[in-house]
N, C-alpha and C positions, 0 to 999 in steps of 0.2 A: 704762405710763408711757413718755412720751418721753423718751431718755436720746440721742441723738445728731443730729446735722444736717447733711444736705450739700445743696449745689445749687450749678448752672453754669445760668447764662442771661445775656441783652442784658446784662442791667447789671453782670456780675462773679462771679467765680468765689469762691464760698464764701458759706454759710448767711449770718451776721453781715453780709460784707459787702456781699451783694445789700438787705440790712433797712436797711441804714445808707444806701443810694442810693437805695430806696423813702420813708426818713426828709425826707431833700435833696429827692427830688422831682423826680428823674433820670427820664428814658425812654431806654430801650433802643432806641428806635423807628430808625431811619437806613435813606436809601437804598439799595438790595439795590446791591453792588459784586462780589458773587460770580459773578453770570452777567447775559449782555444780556438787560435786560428792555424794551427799544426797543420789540417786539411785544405790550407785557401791559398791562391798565389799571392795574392795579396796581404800584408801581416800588417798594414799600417797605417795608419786613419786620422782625422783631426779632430778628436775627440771636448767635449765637453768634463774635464777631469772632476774628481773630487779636490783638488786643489784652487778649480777657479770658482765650483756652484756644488753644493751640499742642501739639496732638496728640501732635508728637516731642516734647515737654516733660514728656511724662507713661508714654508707652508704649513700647517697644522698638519697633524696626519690624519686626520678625518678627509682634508681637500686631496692629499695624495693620493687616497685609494680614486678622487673622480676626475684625477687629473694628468694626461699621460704624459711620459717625459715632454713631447715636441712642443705641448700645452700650456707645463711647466714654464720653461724656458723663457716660450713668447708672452706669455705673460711676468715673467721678470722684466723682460726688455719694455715692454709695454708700461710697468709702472714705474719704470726710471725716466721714460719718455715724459709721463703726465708730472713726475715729480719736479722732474727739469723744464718744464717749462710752466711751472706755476701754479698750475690748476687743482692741487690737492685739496685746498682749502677757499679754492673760489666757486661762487653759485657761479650758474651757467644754463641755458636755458638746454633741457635733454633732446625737446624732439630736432633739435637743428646740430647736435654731437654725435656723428658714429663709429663705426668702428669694421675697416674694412682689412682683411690680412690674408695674407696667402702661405700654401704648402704644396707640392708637390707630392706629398705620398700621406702624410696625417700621424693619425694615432698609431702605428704599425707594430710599437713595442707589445702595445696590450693586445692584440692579435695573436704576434707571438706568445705570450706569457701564457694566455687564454686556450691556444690551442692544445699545449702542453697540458692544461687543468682540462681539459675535455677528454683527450687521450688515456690521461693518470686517475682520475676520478671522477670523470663522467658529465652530464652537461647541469647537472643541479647544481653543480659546484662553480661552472661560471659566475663569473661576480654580474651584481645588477649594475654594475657600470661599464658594464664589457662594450654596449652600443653607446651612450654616452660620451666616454674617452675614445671610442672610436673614430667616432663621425669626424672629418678634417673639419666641419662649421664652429666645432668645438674652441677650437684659436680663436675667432673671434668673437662669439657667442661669450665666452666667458670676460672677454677684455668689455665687453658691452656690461654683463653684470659687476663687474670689480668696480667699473666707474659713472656705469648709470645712463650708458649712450642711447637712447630709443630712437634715434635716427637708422640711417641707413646701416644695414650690418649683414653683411655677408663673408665667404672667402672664396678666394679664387685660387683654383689648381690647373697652370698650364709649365707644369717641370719644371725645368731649371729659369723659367718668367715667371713663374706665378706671385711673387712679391712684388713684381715690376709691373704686375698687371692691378695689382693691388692697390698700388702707389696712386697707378696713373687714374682708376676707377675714385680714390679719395680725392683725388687732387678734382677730378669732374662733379663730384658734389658742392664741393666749396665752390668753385667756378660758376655753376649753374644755378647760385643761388640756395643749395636747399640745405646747405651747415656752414657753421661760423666754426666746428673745428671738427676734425677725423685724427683718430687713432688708424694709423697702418703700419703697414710693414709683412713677418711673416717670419714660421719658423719652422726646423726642420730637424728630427732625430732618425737617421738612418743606419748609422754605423754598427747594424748587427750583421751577425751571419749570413741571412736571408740575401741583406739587398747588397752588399761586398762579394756572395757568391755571383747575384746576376750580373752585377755589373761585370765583374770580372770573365762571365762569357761572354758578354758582350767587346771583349777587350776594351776596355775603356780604361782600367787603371793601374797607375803605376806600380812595378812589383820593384823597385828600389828599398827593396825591405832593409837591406843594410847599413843605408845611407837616408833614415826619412826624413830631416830638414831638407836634403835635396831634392826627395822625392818630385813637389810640384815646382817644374823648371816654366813657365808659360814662352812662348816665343822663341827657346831653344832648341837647336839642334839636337842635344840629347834626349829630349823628354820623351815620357813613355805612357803616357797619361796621366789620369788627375787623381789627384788625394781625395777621398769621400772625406766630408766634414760633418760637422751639425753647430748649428746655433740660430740664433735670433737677434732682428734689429728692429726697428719701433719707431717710429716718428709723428711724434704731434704737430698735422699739419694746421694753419688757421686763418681765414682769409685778411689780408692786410687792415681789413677798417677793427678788425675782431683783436687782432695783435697789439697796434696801436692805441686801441680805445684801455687797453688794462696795461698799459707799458710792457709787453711782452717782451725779453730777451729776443731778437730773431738773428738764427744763425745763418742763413740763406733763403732763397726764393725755389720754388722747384714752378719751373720755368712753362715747362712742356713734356709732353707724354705721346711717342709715334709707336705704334707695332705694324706687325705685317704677319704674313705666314708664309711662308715657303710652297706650300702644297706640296711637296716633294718626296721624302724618305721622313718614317718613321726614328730614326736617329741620326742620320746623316744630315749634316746641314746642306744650304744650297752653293754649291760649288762655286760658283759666279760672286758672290758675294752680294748680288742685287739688291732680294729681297731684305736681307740685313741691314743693308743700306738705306732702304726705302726707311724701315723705322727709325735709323736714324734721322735722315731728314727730314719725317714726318713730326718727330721730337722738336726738331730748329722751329720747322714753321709753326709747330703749335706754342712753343715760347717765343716766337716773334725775333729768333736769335739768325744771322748770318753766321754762314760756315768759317769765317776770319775770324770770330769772339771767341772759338773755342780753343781754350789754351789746353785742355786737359780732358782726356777721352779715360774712364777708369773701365777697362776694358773684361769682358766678358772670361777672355783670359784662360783658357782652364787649363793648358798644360797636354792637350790632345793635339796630334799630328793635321788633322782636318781641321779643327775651330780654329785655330792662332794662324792656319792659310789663310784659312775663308774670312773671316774678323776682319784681315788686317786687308785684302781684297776691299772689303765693306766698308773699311774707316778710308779709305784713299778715294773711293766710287762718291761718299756721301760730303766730305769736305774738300775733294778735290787732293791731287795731289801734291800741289804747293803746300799747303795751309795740313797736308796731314802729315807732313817731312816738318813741319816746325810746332806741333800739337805732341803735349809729354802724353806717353801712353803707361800706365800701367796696371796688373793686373795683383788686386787683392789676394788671389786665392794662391798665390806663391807664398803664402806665409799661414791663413787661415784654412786652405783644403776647400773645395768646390762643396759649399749648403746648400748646394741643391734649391728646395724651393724658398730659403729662407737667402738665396744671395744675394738677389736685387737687394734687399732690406739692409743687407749687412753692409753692402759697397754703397748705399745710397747714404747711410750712416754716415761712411767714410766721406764720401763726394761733399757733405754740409759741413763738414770739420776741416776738409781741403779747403772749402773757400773760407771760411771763418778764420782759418787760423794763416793761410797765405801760405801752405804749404804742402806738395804732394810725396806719397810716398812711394818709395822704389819696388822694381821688381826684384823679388830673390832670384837667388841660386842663377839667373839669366849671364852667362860669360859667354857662350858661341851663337848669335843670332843666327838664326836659320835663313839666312837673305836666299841661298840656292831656292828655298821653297817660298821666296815672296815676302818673307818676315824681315824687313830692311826698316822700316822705323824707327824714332826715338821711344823705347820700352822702358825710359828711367832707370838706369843698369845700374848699382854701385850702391848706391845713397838718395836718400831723399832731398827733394828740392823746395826754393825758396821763390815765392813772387806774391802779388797782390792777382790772384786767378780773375779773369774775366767771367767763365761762363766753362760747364763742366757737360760731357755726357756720360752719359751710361749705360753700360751695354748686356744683356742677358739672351743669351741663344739658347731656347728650349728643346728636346726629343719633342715631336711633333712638328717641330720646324716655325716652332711659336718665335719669335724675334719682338722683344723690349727695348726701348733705350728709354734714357729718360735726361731730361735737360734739365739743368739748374744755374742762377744766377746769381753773382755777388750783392749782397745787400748792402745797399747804402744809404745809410738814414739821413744823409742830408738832400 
């Protein structure tokens, strides 16, 4: 069961209030103001402002020098999660608590910072927390010290799933018996030079520098690729007899967990949409859900010419064609920019607040569906929608050819 929520991203710091800017129909999107980007195609990104999270606002500065931005973050979102669902001031037994979270790329800031101090005054002058805030296990390692988990704790990095594999890895603790509650989710700060340069060889993202709310179009004819993001999402998951025994809040069920892998291309997904699909319905059968319960797919989404094909290939292969022409689809990172390894986390946020609240949110900037390339779906166009949800998936397609979805159900306490 989901009993807790945190998250920091473009659009505001806190679970609720990122759902409520997604509801409005806000984008995170704005031109990069943190560093010159004169030199890059790319000038625009979904940034973590000082408008939504002010570092010294939250951390001692003793904790700052050993803790890197991406560190920061997931551990904000992590203590809203424990805060929101109860457990600040409840005993709990530790060794059955862990704390399992993922990244895609890690400490990357203080690398760079680091390298500059090795370049300009030499390697003495590296800081003693250069390996520390490096290491990606640092996400969760630290959310285990903040609150005391000695259960299971590790993190997992497979790109744009590695939050999704995080999830699904918490959610098999509880399941198997061996914790009554997990911290997961997963967080990610990329939006420097460095990783906006590679992507951008790699053509991956959008140069709509003059227009960046439009930048991320998902499932549009126009789009030009994805907005780099950064943020973090957090969830205290708890096994139902654990929830109930202390009156827990529960916002949803997280149902099931399918992946697969492509074997195929290094960044290209699988053309066929097969393999994508298998994790889907590998998600259904491990929640025990048929492909009819699923009223709402929060789709991987990212705004590239190839994933919003291939995706939507995958969500027609795994619920069928019928049932995937009447399934709302749409895609968060049209308004928060693609977090990379912290997405799963962030859309899974969203996916417990969809079913909670009985209501999903639209895709931006989507006006010319791209049906010529197979993108003929309901994408949620316009405005957000209203219903009592049944049953949600979730989608995350990795570089590597890693494929996540993840299954969740409406909680009903009677």
């Amino acid at each position: 069961m989901i009993t807790g929520l945190g998250s920091v991203n473009s659009l505001g710091l806190g679970a609720n209030a990122t759902f409520d800017q997604l509801l409005a129909g806000e984008s995170g999107v704005r031109v990069i103001e943190r560093w010159d980007t004169s030199q890059h195609a790319t000038k625009i990104a979904a940034e973590v402002r000082d408008c939504v999270y002010v570092a010294e606002d939250h951390f001692e500065k003793r904790d700052l020098r050993r803790l890197d931005p991406f560190t920061q973050i997931g551990l904000l979102a992590a203590r809203e999660a424990w805060a929101d669902a109860g457990l600040a001031d409840l005993s709990f037994d530790p060794d059955r608590a862990g704390s399992i979270l993922g990244t895609g790329i890690g400490g990357i800031q203080t690398i760079l910072d680091n390298q500059v101090v090795l370049e300009t005054s030499g390697p003495r002058r590296v800081t003693p927390y250069f390996i520390p805030n490096t290491m990606a296990n640092a996400l969760a390692a630290n959310v285990a010290i903040e609150f005391g988990l000695q259960g299971a704790c590790y993190l997992t990095a497979s790109a744009c799933a590695s939050s999704g594999h995080a999830i699904g890895m918490a959610l098999r603790e509880i399941r198997d018996g061996r914790a009554d509650i997990m911290v997961t989710g997963g967080a990610e700060t990329t939006t420097n030079p460095l990783c906006v340069a590679g992507f951008n060889s790699l053509k991956a993202l959008s140069t709509r520098n003059d227009d960046p709310h439009a930048a991320s179009r998902p499932f549009d004819r126009d789009r030009d690729g994805f907005v780099m993001g950064e943020g973090a999402g957090a969830l205290v998951l708890e096994s139902l007899e654990h929830a109930l025994a202390r009156g827990a809040k529960i916002y949803a069920e997280l149902a099931g967990f399918g992946q697969s892998d492509d074997a195929g291309h290094i960044t290209a997904p699988d053309s066929t949409g097969v393999q994508p699909a298998k994790a889907m319905t590998n998600a259904m059968l491990d929640g025990g859900l048929n492909a009819d319960e699923i009223d709402y797919v929060n789709a991987h989404g990212t705004s590239t010419h190839l994933n919003d094909k291939v995706e939507t290939a995958a969500i027609k292969i795994a619920l069928g064609e019928e049932q995937a022409k009447k399934a709302w689809i749409s895609s968060t990172k049209s308004m928060v920019g693609h977090n990379v390894g912290a997405a799963s986390a962030v859309e899974a946020v969203v996916c417990a607040l969809s079913l909670h609240r009985g209501v999903v949110h639209h895709t931006l900037n989507l006006e010319n569906p791209d049906v010529e390339n197979g993108c003929d779906l309901d994408y949620v166009p316009g405005a957000p929608r209203e219903k009592a949800i049944r049953a949600v998936l979730s989608n995350s397609l990795g570089f590597g050819g890693h494929n996540v979805s993840l299954a969740f159900r409406r909680y009903d306490a009677s």
